[in-house]
C-alpha positions in Angstrom: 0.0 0.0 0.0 1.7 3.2 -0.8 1.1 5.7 1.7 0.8 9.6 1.2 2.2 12.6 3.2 -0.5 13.2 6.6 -1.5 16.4 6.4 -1.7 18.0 10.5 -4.5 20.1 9.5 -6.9 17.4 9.5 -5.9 16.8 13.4 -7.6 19.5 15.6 -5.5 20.6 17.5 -7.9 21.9 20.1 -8.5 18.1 20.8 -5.6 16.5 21.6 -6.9 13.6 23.1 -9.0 12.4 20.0 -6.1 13.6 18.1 -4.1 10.3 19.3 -4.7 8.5 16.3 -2.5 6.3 14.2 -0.2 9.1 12.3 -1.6 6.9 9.1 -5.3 8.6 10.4 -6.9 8.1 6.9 -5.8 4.9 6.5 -6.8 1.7 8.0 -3.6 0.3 9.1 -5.3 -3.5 9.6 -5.7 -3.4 5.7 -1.7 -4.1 4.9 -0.8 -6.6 2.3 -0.7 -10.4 3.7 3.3 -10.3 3.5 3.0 -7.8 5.9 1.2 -9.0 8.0 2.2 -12.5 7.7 6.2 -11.5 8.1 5.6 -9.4 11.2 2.8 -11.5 13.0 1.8 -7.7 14.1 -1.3 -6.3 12.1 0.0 -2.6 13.7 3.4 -2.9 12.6 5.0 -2.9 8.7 7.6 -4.7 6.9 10.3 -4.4 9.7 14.2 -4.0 8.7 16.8 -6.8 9.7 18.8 -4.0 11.4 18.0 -2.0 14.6 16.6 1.4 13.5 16.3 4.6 16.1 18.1 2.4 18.7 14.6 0.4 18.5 14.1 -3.2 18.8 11.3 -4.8 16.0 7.8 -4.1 17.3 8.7 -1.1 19.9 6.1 1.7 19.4 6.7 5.4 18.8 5.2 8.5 19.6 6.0 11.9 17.2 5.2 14.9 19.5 4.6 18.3 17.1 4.6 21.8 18.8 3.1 24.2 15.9 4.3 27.2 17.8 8.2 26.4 17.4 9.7 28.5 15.2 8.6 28.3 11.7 5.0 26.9 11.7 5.2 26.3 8.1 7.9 23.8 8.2 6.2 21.6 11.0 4.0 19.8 8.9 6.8 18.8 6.3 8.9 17.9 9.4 5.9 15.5 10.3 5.5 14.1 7.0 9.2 13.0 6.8 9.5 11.5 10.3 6.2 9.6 9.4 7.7 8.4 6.1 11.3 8.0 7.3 9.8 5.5 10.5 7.3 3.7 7.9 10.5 2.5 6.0 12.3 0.9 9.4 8.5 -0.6 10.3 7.3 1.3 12.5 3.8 3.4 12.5 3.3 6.1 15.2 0.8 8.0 16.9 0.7 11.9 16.5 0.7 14.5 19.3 0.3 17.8 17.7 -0.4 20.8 19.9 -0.7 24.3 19.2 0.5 27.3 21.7 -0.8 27.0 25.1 -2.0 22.9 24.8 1.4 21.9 25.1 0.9 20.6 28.6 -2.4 18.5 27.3 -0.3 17.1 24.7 2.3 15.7 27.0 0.0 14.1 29.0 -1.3 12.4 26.8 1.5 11.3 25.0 2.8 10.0 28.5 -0.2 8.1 28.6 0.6 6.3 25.6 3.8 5.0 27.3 5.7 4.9 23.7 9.3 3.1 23.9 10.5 6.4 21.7 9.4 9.6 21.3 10.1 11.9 18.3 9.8 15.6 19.8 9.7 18.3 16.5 10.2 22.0 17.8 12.6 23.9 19.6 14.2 24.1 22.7 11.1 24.8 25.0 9.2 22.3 23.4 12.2 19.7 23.9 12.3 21.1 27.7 8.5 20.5 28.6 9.0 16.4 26.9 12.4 16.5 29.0 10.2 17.3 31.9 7.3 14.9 31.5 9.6 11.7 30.5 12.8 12.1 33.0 11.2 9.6 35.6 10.0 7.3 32.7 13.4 6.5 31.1 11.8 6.9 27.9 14.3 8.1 25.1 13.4 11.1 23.4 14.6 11.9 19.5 14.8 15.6 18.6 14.1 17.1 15.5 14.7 20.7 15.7 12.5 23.2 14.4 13.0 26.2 16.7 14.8 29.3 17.0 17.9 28.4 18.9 18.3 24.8 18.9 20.5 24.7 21.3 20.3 21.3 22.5 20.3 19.6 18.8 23.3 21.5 18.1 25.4 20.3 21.2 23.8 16.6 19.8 25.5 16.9 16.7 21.6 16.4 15.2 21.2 18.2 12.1 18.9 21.5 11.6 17.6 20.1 8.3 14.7 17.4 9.3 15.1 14.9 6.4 18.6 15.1 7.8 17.8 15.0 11.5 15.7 11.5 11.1 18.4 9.9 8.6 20.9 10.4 11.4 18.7 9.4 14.3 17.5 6.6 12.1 21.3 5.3 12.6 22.1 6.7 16.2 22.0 4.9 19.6 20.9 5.8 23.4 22.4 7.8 25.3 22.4 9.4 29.3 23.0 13.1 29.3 23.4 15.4 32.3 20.2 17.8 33.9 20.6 20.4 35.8 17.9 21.6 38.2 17.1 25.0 40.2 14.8 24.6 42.8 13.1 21.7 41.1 12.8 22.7 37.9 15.0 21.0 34.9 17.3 22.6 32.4 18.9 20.6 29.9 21.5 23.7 28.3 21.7 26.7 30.3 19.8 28.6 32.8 20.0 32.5 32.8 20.1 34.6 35.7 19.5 38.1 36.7 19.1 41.3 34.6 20.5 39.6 31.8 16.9 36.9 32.2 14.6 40.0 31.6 15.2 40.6 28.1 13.4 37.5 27.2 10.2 39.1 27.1 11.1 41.1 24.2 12.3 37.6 22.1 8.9 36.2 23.4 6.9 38.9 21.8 8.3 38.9 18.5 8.6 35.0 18.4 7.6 34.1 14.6 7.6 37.2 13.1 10.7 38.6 11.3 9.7 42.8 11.5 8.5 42.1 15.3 11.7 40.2 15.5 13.9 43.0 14.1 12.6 45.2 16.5 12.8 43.5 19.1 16.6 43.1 18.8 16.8 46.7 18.4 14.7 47.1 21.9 16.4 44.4 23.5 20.0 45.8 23.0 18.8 49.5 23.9 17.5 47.5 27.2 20.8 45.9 28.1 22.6 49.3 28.1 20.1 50.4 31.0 19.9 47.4 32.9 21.3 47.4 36.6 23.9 44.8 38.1 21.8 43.1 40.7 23.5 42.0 44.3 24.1 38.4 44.1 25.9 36.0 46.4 27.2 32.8 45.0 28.3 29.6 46.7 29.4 26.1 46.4 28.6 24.2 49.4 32.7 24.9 50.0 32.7 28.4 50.0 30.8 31.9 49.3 31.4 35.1 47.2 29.6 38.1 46.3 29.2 39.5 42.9 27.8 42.6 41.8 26.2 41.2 38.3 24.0 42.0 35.5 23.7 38.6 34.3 24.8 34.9 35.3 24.5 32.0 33.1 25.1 28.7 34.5 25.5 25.8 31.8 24.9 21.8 32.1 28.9 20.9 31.1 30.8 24.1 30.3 31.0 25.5 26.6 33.5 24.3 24.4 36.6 26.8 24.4 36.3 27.7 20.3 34.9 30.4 18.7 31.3 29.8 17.9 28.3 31.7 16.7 25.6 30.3 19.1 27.7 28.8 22.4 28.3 24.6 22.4 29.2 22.4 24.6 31.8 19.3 24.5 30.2 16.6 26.7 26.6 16.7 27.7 27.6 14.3 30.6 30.5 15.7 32.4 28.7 15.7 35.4 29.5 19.6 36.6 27.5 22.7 36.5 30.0 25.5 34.7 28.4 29.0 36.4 29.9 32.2 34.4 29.1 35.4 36.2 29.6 39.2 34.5 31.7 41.0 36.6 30.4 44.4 36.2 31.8 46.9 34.1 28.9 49.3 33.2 26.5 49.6 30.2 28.7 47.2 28.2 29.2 44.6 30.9 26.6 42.0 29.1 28.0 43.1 25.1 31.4 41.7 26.6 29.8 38.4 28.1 28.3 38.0 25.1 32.0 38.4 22.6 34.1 36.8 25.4 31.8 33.0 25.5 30.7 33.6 21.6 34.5 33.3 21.2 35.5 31.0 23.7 36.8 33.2 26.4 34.2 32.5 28.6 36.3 30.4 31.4 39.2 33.0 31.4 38.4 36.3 30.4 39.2 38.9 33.1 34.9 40.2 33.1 33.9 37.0 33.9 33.8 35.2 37.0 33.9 31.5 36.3 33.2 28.4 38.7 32.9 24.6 38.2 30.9 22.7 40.6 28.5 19.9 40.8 26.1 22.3 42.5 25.6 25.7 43.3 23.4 28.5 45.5 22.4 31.6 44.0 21.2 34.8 46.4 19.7 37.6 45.8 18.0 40.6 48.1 14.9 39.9 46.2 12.1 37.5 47.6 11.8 36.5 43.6 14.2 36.5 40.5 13.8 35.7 37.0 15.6 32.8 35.5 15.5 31.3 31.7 15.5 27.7 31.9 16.4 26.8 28.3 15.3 30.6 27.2 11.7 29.9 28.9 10.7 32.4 31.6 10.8 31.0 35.0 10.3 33.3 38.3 11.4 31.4 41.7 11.9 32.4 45.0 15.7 33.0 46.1 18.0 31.2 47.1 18.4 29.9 43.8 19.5 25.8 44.3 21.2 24.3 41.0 21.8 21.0 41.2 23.2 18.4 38.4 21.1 14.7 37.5 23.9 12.8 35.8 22.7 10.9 32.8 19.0 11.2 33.8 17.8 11.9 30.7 18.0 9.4 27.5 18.1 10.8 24.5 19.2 9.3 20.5 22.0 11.0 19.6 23.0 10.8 15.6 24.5 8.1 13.9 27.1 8.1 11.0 24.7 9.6 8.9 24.8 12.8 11.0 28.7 12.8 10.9 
């Protein structure tokens, strides 16, 4: 039976839990030639191949969760189509869970629900967060395919930004544990951002989508970081305390990789250590040389930044409550802020040799 691209408009969004249909939702997957069915003994499943695709043993069931609100919208129904196609040809069929903004959550759920042995997560680095979030404790493997803004995380993963290329790599990659970090409960998987520096978010969350809104939101958000004050932070280690006067703190799940890169990387993603990197303040331009100093490397010995390895980490303030960015999502929690690292906690498909 040849099967056609699924279009995600004929899912409602708005109803996510009669939206957990087989991906194949116009088609009546029992009604497979008798090969099929006869070779896999599985009426649900396809012509399976001899070798182990997505780290996957024959007959293991997969979930693709869609987040129409990451980045381009446009793109996440061709990102769908390809993962669907690209599983169909290993033998497996999944179930879709498409949400749109502010259903995320309901999406989740029910996707947990569904207790899948993999689950393909398409959208950006929020949307890979929240899956992070729901499937920690479950020890369920996610597989990103990233269609956000950043991509921070796929980019540390090796995975490529291009989707057909994203699943052919997956489609030949293997499981692995990488390190979370926590503050006061809450995970991280790349970097949480602290202090003044957090607040300019809200002008990236406004214009999210929307290239003139974007533009101008740049422009804000620079004029913004001249005026912004250092806040009175105290920072410790469990082995000793120090005060910083600091307009922003970022403090990163493995530290960044000592090279010159155009959006920060890291070298492991289980190194086990929290790498904290603290702008020591040097007025209006304090955060413009954060930003050159770790865009080129510099971040763990350039004389405006305070830098500090340690498997976990307390973060004071004079305020009851203090913005952080968990993964560039808005977060407010009460001080003292308590990072702490999960080795390995979270099992993710990192990209085979076609990825290399």
């Amino acid at each position: 039976m040849t099967r056609g691209p699924i279009d995600p408009a004929m899912i409602d969004p708005a109803m996510i839990d009669p939206g957990m249909t087989d991906l194949a939702m116009n088609q009546d997957l029992s009604r497979r030639p008798t090969s099929d069915r006869e070779e896999t003994g599985n009426v649900s499943r396809g012509r399976l191949t001899e070798s182990m695709a997505f780290g996957l043993a024959p007959g293991a069931s997969v979930a693709i969760l869609a987040n129409r609100s990451s980045g381009l919208t446009s793109r996440t129904g061709q990102a769908v189509d390809i993962a669907v196609s690209m599983l169909a040809a290993h033998g497996f069929y999944p179930r879709l869970f498409m949400a749109k903004r502010g259903r995320l959550g309901e999406a989740l759920a029910a996707c947990r629900r569904d207790d899948p042995d993999l689950v393909i997560v398409i959208g950006g680095d929020g949307t890979i967060l929240a899956a992070a979030e729901a499937f920690l404790e479950t020890g369920t493997p996610l597989a990103i395919v990233p269609l956000g803004t950043v991509n921070q995380l796929a980019r540390d993963l090796d995975i490529p930004l291009d989707p057909q290329l994203a699943m052919a790599a997956l489609a030949a990659g293997t499981v692995k544990g990488i390190d979370v970090g926590r503050v006061n409960g809450q995970a991280f998987l790349c970097t949480c951002v602290v202090g003044p520096l957090a607040r300019l978010q809200r002008y990236r969350e406004q214009a999210r989508g929307r290239l003139p809104a974007t533009l101008l939101a740049m422009a804000t958000t620079l004029l913004k970081a001249f005026s912004l004050r250092p806040m009175h932070l105290v920072l410790g280690d469990g082995a000793r305390t120090w005060r910083e006067d600091s307009r922003g703190v970022i403090v990163s799940v493995n530290p960044f990789l000592t090279q010159p890169s155009r959006i920060p990387r890291r070298g492991r993603l289980d190194g086990g250590r929290l790498a904290v990197y603290a702008a020591r303040d040097h007025g209006r331009l304090t955060l413009v040389r954060m930003a050159a100093a770790i865009l080129a490397g510099r971040g763990g010995d350039d004389a405006g930044i305070v830098y500090h390895e340690a498997p976990a980490v307390t973060i004071a303030a004079r305020r009851r409550r203090i913005t952080v960015l968990n993964d560039g999502e808005v977060r407010l929690l009460a001080t003292p802020l308590r990072f702490e690292l999960s080795p390995a906690a979270l099992h993710v498909l990192v990209p085979g040799p076609a990825g290399a």
